[in-house]
Phi, psi and omega in degrees: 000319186288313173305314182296328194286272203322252213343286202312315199284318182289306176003276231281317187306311165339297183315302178285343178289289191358293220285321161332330180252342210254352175259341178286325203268303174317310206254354177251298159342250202310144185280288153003281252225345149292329162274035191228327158304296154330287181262343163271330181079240168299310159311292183303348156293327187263350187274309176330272193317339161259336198248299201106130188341296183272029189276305205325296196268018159274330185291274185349316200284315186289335202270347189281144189265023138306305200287295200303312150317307172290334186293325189301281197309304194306320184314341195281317191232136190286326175312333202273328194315300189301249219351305160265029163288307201285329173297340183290299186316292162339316197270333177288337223260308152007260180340294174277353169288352179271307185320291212281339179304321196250000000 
C-alpha cells in the first residue's frame, strides 16, 4: 500500500515539474514574453496573461507609486484633481500613441 501511494504521488510530482518547464519554454521561446520577463520577471508573465502582452507597462506604469502618489495629493483640492487627471490621462493617451506608431 505504501509503495503504490509513494508512486501515485512522485506521478503527480512529475506531472507539475512538467507543466513548470513546458510553461518556462513557452515564455522563453516568444521573444515578447522573454523581454517583459527580462524586465518585470515573474509578475510581468502573469500581468501578460491577464492583460495582455501589450498591456504590462501600461499596468506597471499606473501601478507605480509615483501615479499612486499623485492620486494621494490629488484627492485634496478637486480643481487640481481634474487638472491632474486630465494630465495623466494624456500623458497615458500619449504613451500608447509612440508604443503603437513606432
Amino acid at each position: 500500500m505504501t509503495a503504490r501511494w509513494l508512486h501515485w504521488q512522485s506521478l503527480v510530482y512529475v506531472a507539475v515539474q512538467f507543466q513548470e518547464v513546458n510553461h518556462a519554454n513557452t515564455v522563453l521561446a516568444d521573444d515578447m514574453k522573454r523581454s517583459i520577463y527580462d524586465r518585470y520577471g515573474s509578475i510581468g508573465i502573469y500581468v501578460a496573461e491577464q492583460f495582455g502582452d501589450e498591456n504590462v507597462n501600461t499596468y506597471f506604469v499606473l501601478t507605480s507609486p509615483w501615479c499612486k502618489v499623485q492620486c494621494c495629493f490629488v484627492g485634496s483640492n478637486n480643481l487640481r484633481c481634474c487638472f491632474t487627471f486630465i494630465l495623466n490621462v494624456c500623458a497615458i493617451v500619449v504613451f500608447l500613441c509612440v508604443k503603437f506608431i513606432t
